[in-house]
C-alpha positions as CSV (number, residue, x, y, z in Angstrom):
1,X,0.0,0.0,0.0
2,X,1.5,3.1,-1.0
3,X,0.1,6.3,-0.5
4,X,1.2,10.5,-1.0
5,X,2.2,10.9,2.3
6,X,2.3,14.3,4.2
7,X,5.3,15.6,6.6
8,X,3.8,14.7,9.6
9,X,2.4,11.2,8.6
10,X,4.4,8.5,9.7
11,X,5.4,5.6,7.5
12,X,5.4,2.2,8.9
13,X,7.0,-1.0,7.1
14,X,5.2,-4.0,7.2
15,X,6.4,-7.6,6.5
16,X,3.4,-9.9,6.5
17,X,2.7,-12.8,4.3
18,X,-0.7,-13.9,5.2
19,X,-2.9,-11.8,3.0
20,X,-5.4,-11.4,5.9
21,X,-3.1,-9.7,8.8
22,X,-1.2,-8.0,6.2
23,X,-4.6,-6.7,4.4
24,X,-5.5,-5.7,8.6
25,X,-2.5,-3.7,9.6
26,X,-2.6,-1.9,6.3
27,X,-6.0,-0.7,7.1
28,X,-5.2,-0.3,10.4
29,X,-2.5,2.0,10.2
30,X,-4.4,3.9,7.6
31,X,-7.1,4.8,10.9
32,X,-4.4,5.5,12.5
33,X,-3.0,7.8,10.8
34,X,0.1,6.1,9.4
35,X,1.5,5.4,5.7
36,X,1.6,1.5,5.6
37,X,3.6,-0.1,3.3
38,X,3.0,-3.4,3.0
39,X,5.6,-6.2,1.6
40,X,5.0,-10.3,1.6
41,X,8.5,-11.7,2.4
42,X,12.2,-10.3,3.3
43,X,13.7,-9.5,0.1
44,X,10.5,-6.5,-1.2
45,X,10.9,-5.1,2.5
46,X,14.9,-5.1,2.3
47,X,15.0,-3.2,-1.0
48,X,12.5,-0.4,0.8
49,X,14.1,-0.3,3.7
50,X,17.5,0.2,2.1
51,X,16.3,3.2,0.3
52,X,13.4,5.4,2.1
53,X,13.3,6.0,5.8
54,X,10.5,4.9,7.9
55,X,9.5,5.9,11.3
56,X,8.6,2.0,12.5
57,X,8.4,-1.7,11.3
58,X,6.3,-4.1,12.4
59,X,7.4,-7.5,11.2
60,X,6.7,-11.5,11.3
61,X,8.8,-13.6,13.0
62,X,8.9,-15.7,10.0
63,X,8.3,-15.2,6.5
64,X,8.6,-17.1,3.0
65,X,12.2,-16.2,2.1
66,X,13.9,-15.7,5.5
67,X,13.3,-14.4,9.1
68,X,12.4,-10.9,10.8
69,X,15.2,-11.7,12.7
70,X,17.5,-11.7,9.7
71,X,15.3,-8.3,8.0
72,X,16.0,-6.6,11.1
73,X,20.3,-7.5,11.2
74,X,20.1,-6.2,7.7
75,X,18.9,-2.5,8.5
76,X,21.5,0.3,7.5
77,X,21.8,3.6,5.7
78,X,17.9,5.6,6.1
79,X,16.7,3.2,8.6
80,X,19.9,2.3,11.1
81,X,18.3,1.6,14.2
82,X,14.8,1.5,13.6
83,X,12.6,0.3,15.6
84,X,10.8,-2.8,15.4
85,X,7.3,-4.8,16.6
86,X,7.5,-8.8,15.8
87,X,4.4,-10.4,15.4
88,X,3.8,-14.1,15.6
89,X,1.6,-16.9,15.3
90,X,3.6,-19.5,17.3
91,X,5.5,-18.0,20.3
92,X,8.7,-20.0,21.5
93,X,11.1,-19.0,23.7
94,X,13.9,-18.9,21.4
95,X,12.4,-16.8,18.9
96,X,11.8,-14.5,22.1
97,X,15.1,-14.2,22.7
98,X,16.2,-13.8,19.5
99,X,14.3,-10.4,19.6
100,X,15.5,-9.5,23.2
101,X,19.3,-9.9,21.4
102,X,18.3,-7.4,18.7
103,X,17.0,-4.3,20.9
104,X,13.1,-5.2,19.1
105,X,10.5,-3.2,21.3
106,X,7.9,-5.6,21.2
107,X,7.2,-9.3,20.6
108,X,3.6,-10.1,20.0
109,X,1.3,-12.6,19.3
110,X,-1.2,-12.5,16.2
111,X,-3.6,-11.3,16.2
112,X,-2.3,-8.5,18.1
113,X,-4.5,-6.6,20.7
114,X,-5.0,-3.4,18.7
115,X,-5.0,-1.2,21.9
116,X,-1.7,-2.3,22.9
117,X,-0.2,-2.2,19.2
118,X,-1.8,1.4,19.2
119,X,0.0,2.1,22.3
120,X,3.0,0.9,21.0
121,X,3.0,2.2,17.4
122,X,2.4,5.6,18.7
123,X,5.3,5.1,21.2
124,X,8.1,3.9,19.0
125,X,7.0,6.6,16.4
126,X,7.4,9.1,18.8
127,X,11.0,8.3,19.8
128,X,12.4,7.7,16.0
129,X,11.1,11.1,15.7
130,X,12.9,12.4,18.5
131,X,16.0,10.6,17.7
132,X,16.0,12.5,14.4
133,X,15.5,15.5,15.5
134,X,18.5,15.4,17.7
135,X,20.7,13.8,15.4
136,X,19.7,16.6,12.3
137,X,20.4,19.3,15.5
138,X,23.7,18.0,16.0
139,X,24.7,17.9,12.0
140,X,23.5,21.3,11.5
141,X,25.3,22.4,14.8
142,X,28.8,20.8,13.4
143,X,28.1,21.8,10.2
144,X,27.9,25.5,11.6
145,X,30.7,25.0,13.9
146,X,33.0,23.8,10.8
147,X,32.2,26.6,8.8
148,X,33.2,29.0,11.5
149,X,36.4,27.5,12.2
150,X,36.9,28.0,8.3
151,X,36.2,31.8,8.7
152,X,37.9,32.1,11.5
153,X,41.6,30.9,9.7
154,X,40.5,33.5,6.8
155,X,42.8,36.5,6.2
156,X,40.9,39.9,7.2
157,X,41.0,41.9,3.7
158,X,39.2,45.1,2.2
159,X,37.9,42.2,-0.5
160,X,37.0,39.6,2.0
161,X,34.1,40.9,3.7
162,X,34.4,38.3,6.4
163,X,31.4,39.7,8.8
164,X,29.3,39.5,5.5
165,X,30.6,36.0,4.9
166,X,29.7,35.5,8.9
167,X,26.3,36.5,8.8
168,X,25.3,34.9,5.7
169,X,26.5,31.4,7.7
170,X,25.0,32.4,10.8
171,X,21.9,33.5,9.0
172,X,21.6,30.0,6.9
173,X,22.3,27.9,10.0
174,X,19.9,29.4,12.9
175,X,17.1,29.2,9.8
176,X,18.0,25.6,9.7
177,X,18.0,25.2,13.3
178,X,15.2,27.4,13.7
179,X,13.2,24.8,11.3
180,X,14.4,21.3,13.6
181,X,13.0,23.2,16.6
182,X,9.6,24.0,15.0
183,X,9.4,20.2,14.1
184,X,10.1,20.0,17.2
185,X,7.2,21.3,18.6
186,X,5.4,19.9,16.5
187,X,6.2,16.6,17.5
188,X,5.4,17.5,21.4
189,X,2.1,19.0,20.5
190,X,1.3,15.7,19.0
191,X,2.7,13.4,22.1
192,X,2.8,15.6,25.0
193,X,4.3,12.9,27.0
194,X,7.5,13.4,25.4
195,X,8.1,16.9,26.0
196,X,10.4,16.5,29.1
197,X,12.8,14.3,27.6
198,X,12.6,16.3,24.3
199,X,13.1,19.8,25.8
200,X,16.2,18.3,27.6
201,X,17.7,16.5,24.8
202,X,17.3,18.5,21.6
203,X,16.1,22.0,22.6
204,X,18.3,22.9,25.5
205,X,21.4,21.3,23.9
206,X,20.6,23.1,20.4
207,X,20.2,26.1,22.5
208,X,23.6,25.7,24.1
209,X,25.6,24.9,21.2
210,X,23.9,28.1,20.0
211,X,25.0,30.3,22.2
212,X,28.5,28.9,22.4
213,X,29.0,30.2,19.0
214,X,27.7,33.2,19.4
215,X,30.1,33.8,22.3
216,X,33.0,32.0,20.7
217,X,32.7,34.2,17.8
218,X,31.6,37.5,19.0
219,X,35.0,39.1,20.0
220,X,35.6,38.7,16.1
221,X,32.4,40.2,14.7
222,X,30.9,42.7,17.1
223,X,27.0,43.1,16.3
224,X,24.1,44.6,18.8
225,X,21.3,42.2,16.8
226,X,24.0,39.7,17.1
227,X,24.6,40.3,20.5
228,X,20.7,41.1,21.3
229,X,19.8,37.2,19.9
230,X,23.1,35.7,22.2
231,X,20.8,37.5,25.2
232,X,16.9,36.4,24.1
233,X,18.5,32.6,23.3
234,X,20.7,32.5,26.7
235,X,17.5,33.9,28.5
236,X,15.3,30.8,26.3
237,X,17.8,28.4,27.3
238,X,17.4,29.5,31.7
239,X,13.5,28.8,31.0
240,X,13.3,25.5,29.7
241,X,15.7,24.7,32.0
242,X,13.9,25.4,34.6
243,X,11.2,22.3,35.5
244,X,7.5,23.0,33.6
245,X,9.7,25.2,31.2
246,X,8.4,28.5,32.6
């Protein structure tokens, strides 16, 4: 089942091969708001996986050409670490173990109590979304931070313009920083549960990689709007410190 899918509509692998669970998880997910996409054995769900990220998978334990287990060791590039929910028909305890070996969130038996997979799917989604955010915050942080340095070893010149060359940086970077942390909140006003842990791992550590910049570079390039944002972010960063984020 492919679908267009929106920004905010997460898209969940599924590897099913009975045509009645797969044909109830698609629909499923659809109620739920998700993108399924649906695949009958290993290989179709490898060849996705290795090319278009998804927020979850949800996978049989085992399927016509191979195992989950073995679909799940094979995940790399878009989809590194993503998490999983096995489903099976006939629970043993070394399957179970298997999945405890392999970090997999859930193991669960068809068909699965919907309540609980809701619970869950809206969980894992949640924290693969967060984990993104972070990790896009820290790229555009050393991105920003390299390009600096850069500046920084750059011979001061009539031609060179270096605060120009400094502000168009610092201009392109908070816009793309500015951007993670209105996905951000996005993403709490959709799960309020995880807007502790999100304010105190991507907001308040973008914030103060932010300001160490600023503060880094502002002997070099003396601006009061540059200096004005260094007070309005350091003054952010004290609030959501602070427990409530008031």
């Amino acid at each position: 089942m492919n679908e267009p899918v929106t920004s905010d509509q997460p898209r969940v692998a599924v590897a099913e091969d009975d045509p009645t669970v797969r044909a109830m998880l698609g629909a499923w997910l659809h109620t739920e708001g998700c993108v399924g996409e649906l695949f009958v054995d290993v290989r179709s769900a490898a060849e996705a996986l290795a090319v278009r990220e998804f927020d979850l998978l949800i996978s049989d334990v085992q399927l016509p050409d191979g195992t989950g287990h073995e679909l799940v060791t094979a995940l790399a590039g878009p989809n590194l670490g993503l998490p999983v929910i096995f489903l099976t028909g006939e629970p043993n305890l070394e399957a179970a173990m298997g999945a405890v070996k392999l970090r997999v969130s859930a193991y669960l038996v068809k068909p699965p109590d919907l309540v609980e997979l809701s619970r869950l799917v809206r969980r894992e989604i949640a924290g693969q979304r967060y984990r993104r955010a972070v990790g896009s915050s820290r790229r555009h942080l050393a991105e920003w931070d390299g390009e600096l340095a850069r500046l920084e070893q750059l011979p001061v010149t009539l031609e060179s313009r270096p605060a120009v060359a400094y502000l168009q940086v610092t201009v392109r970077h908070l816009g793309a920083l500015l951007g993670e942390l209105d996905r951000s909140v996005t993403l709490l006003s959709q799960d309020p549960a995880g807007r502790e842990s999100l304010e105190q791992i991507d907001l308040i550590a973008s914030l103060r990689r932010t300001v160490a910049i600023l503060n880094r570079t502002r002997e070099h390039f003396k601006s009061k709007d540059l200096g004005d944002l260094r007070k309005d972010l350091e003054g952010l960063l004290r609030r959501v410190g602070k427990p409530g984020g008031k």
